[in-house]
C-alpha positions as CSV (number, residue, x, y, z in Angstrom):
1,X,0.0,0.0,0.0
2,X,2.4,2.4,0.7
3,X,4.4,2.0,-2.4
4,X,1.3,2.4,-4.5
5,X,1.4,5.5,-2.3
6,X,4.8,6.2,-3.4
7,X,4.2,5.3,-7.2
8,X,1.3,7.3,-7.4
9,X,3.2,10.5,-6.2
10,X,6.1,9.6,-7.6
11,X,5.9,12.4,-10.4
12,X,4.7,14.7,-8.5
13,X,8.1,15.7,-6.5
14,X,9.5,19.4,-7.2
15,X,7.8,22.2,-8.9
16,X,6.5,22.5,-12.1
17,X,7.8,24.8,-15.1
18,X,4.0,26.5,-14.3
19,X,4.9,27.0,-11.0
20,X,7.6,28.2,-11.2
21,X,6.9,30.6,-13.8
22,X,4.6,31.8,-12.0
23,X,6.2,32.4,-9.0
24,X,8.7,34.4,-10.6
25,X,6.1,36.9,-12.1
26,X,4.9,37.6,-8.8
27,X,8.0,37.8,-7.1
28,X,9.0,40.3,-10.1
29,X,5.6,42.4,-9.2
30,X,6.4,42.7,-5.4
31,X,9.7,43.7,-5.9
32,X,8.7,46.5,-8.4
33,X,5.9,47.6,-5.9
34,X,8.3,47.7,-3.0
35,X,11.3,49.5,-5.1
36,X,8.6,51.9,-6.0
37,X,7.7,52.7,-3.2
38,X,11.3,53.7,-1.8
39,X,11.8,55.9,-4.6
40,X,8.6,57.6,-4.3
41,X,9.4,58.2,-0.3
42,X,13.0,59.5,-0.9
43,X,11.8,62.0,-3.5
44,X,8.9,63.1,-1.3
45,X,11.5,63.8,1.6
46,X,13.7,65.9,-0.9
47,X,10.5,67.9,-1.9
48,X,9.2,68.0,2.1
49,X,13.1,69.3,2.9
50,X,13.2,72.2,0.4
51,X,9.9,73.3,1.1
52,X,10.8,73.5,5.0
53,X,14.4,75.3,4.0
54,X,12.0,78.0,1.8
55,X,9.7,78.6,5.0
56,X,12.6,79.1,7.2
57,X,14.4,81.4,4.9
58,X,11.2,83.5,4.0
59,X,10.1,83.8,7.0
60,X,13.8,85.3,8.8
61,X,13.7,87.4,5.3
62,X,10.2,88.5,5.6
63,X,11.0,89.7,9.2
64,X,14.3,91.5,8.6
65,X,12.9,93.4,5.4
66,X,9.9,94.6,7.1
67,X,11.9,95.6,10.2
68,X,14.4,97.4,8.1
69,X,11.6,98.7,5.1
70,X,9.9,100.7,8.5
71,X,13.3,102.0,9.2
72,X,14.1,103.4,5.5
73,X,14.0,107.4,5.2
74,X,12.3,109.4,2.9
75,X,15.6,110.0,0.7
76,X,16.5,106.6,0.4
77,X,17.7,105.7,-3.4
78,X,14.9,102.5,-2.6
79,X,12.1,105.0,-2.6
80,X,12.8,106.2,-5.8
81,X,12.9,103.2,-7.9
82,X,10.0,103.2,-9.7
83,X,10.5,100.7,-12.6
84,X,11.2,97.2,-12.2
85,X,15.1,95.7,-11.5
86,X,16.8,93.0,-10.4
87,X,18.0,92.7,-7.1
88,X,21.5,92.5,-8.2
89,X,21.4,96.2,-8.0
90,X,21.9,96.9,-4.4
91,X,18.1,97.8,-2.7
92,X,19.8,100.7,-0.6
93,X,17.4,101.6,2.4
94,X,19.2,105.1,3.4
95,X,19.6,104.2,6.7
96,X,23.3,103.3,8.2
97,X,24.0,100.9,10.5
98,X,27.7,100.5,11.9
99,X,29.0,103.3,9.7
100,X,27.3,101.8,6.0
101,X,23.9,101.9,4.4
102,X,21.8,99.4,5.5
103,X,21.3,97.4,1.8
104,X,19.7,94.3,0.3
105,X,21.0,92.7,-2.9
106,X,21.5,89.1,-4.6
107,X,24.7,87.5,-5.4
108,X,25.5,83.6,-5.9
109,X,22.0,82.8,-5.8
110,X,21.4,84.2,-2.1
111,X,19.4,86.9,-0.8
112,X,21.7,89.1,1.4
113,X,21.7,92.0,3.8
114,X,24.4,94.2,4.1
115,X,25.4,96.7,6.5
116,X,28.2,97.9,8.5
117,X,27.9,95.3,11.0
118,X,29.0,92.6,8.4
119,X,27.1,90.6,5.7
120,X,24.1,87.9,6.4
121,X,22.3,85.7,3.6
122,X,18.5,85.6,4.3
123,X,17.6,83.2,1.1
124,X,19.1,80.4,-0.1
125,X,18.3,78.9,-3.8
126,X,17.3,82.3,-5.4
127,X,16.7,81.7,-9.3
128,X,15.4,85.4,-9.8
129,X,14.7,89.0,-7.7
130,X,13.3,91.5,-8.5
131,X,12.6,94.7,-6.4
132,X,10.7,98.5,-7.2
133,X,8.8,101.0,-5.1
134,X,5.2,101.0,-5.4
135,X,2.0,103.1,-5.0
136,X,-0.8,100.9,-2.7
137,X,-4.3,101.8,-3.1
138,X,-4.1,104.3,0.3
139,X,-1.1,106.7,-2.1
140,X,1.8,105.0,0.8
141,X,5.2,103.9,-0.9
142,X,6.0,100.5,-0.3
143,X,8.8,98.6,-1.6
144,X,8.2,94.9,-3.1
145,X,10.6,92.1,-3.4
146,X,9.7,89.5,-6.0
147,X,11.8,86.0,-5.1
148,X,11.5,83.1,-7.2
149,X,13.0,79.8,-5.7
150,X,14.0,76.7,-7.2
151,X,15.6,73.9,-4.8
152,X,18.0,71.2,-5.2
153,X,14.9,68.7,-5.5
154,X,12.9,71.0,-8.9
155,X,11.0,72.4,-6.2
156,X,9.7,75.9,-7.1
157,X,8.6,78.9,-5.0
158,X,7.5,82.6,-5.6
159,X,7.4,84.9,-3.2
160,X,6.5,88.6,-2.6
161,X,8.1,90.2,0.5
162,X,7.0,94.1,1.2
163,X,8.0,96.7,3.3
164,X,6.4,99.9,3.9
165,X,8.5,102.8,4.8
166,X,7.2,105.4,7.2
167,X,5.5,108.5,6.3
168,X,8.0,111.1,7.9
């Protein structure tokens, strides 16, 4: 009995071609899914890490610019720039602060303040700035500061930063 057993199973040791076959194509299609989805987390990190490094920057910029715009005085070369430019060409505020004009400009894609107390980069990743002083609807100046932003991931941000001198 038990080698009837035996016979009758006999051919039925290992796997088949089918089997096998078929394991293999799902094996394939887990490991796709699961390489997908490391791919897919590491680029979302890259994107989540240049959006937190924009917020950051902006938001010490945003501070430091409106501090300073409040601080700019009526003859200040920024007031007068009516059209337009690129941020290459200094934003100069009028105001000095350890012995030199307190200025804003762009080189080597970075957003910096300069003054006599030294140099300080606000923004990091700058593609573009421009800057110009505008009319709002109430007839008050107010200087605007257009930053677009690309990071090391593609991610892109544009920005407007203003700051409203005072009236006197």
């Amino acid at each position: 009995m038990i080698r009837r057993i035996r016979a009758l199973h006999a051919d039925t040791r290992g796997v088949s071609l089918t089997e096998l076959l078929v394991g293999t194509v799902i094996g394939a299609m887990v490991m796709s899914v699961v390489a997908t989805t490391i791919f897919t987390t590491n680029d979302l990190r890259q994107h989540v890490d240049d959006r937190s490094q924009f917020a950051g920057d902006l938001s010490i910029a945003s501070l430091s610019f409106d501090r300073d715009g409040v601080m700019t005085t009526a003859g200040a070369p920024a007031r007068s720039q009516a059209v337009s430019t690129s941020c290459a060409t200094a934003i100069d505020l009028g105001f000095k602060e350890g012995g030199s004009s307190v200025q804003y400009r762009t080189t080597s894609g970075n957003l910096e303040r300069v003054s006599g107390a030294g140099t300080r980069t606000l923004v990091r990743n700058v593609v573009s700035c421009t800057w110009q002083s505008i009319q709002i609807g109430s007839g008050r100046s107010t200087i605007l500061v257009t930053l677009n932003l690309t990071g090391p991931s593609g991610e892109t941000l544009t920005q407007a930063l203003r700051a409203a001198p005072r009236l006197w």
